[in-house]
Structure formats: structure tokens, C-alpha cells
C-alpha positions as CSV (number, residue, x, y, z in Angstrom):
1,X,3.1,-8.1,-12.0
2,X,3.7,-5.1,-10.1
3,X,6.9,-3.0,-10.7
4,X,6.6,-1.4,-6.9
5,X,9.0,-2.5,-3.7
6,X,7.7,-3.4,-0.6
7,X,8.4,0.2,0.9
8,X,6.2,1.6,-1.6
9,X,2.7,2.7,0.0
10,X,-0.6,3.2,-1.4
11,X,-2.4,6.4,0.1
12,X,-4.7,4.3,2.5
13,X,-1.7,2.4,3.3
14,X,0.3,6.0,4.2
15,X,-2.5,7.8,6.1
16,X,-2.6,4.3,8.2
17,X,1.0,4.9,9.2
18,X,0.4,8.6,9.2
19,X,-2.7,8.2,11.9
20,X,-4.2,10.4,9.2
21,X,-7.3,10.3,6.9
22,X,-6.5,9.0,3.5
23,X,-8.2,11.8,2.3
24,X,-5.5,14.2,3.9
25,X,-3.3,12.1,1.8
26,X,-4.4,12.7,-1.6
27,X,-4.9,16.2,-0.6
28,X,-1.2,17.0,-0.1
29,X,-0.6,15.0,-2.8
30,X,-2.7,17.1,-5.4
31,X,-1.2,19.8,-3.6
32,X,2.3,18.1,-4.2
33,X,3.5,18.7,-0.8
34,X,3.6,15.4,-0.7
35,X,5.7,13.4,-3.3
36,X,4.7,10.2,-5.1
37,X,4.0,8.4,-8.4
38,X,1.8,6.3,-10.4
39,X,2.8,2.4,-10.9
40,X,1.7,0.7,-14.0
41,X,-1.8,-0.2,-12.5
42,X,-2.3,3.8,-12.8
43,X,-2.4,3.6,-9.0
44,X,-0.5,6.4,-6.4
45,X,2.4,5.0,-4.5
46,X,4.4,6.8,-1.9
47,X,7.6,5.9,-0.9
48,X,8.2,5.6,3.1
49,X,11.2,8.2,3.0
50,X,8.9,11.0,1.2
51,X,5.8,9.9,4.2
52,X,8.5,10.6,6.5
53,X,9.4,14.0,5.0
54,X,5.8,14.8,4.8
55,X,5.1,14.3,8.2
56,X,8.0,16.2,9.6
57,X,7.3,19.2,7.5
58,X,3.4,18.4,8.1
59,X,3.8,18.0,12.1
60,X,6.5,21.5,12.3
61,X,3.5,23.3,10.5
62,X,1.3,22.1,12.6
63,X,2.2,21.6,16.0
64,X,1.2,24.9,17.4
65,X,-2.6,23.9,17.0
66,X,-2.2,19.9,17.3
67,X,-0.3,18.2,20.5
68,X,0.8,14.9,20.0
69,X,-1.3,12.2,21.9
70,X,0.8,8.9,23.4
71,X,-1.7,6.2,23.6
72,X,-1.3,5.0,27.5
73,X,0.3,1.6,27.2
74,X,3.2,3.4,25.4
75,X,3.7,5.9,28.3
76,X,4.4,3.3,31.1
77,X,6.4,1.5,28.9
78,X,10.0,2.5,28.5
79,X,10.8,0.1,26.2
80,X,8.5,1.1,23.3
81,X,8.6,4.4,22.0
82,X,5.9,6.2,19.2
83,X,9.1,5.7,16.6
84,X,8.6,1.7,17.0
85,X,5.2,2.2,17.0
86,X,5.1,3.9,13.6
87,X,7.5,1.0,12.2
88,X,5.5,-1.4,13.4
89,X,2.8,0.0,11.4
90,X,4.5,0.4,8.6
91,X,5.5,-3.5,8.4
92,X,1.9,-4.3,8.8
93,X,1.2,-2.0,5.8
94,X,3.8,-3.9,3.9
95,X,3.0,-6.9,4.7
96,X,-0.8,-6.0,4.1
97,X,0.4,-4.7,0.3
98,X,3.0,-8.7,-0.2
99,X,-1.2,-9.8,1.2
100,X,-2.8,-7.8,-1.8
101,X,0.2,-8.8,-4.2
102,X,-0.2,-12.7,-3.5
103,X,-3.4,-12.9,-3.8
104,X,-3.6,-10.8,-7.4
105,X,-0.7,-13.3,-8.5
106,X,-2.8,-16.3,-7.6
107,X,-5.6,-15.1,-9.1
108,X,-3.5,-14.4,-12.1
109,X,-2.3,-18.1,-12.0
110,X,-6.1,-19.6,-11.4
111,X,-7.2,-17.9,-14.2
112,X,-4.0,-19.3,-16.6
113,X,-4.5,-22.7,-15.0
114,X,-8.4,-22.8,-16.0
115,X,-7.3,-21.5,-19.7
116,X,-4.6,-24.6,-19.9
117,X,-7.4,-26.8,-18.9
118,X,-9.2,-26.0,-21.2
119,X,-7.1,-25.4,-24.4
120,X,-6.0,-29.6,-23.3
121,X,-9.5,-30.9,-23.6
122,X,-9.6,-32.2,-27.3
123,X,-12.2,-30.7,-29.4
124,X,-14.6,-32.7,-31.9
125,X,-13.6,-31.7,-35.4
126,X,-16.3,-31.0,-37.5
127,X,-16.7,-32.8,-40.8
128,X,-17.6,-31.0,-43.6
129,X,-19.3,-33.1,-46.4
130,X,-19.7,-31.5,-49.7
């Protein structure tokens, strides 16, 4: 079972909240601008408070040559802002990674069950004669 909390992201799940490539991703993190680890699976995680540190040292370095683009629908609506936007994202990226978490576990479990089964079927003894 998996040792990493909910707010922990893999890199696709990070450049998804990110609006960025995932590829952008493991780039900073090779170039450990951007911190995370390795769970037991050997796999990167990144924890949402690091993405946010990231991405507001990533956007200050970059905002001379990038503008940041409001998707419409947010602009006439005063109600929604790009913050609840990114949230939103990110509780669909954890509830994408509780998705990929339940369905390892019950994998896990089918593959137990179908052992039990088959350990309780009785086994003819063979009789050796000598």
C-alpha cells in the first residue's frame, strides 16, 4: 500500500494543476528547482505546497516574456477566480490519484482472493506404493 497523502502529486498530476507539460516538471525537478521525493513504488511525488512555491518563483521568473491568459468564462464571472480554478484542479488530481489507489488495492485484493480460492480446493494426495 502506498505510504503517500492525498496532497501528494505525481509529475503528470502537477503539470495538470500547473497548466504545464509534464515534461517541464521533471525538468525542474532534475534541476531541483523544484522539490520532491520518491515513494516506495520508486515513483516522484510532489507535495502541493512545494508546486505552489515552484510556480510562484517559476511565474516571477517568468512573467516578463509570458502574460497570464483568463479563460473567458472566468472573466465575466466574479464569483470564480483563477485561485478556485487551480484548486479545483488540484481535487480532481487527488481524487484521480484515491481513483489509481482503489483500483491497485482491488487488484491487490482480486489477486489474494483467487490465491485463497485456490489454496481451499482439496488436492488429491498421491499414493506412493513401494
Amino acid at each position: 500500500m502506498s505510504t503517500h497523502t492525498p496532497s501528494d502529486m505525481s509529475p503528470a498530476q502537477a503539470a495538470q494543476v500547473a497548466n504545464v507539460s509534464r515534461w517541464t516538471i521533471m525538468r525542474a525537478i532534475k534541476s531541483q528547482g523544484l522539490q520532491s521525493f520518491r515513494d516506495n513504488k520508486n515513483q516522484w511525488r510532489i507535495k502541493f505546497d512545494d508546486l505552489n512555491a515552484w510556480l510562484s518563483a517559476h511565474h516571477a521568473h517568468s512573467a516578463h516574456t509570458e502574460q497570464e491568459v483568463i479563460p473567458a468564462h472566468l472573466v465575466h464571472s466574479p464569483d470564480s477566480t483563477p485561485k478556485d480554478t487551480l484548486e479545483l484542479v488540484r481535487v480532481k488530481a487527488e481524487l484521480e490519484a484515491e481513483k489509481t489507489l482503489r483500483a491497485t488495492i482491488e487488484a491487490d485484493r482480486d489477486q489474494w482472493r483467487d490465491l485463497a480460492q485456490k489454496l481451499a480446493i482439496p488436492q488429491k494426495r498421491k499414493r506412493w506404493f513401494w
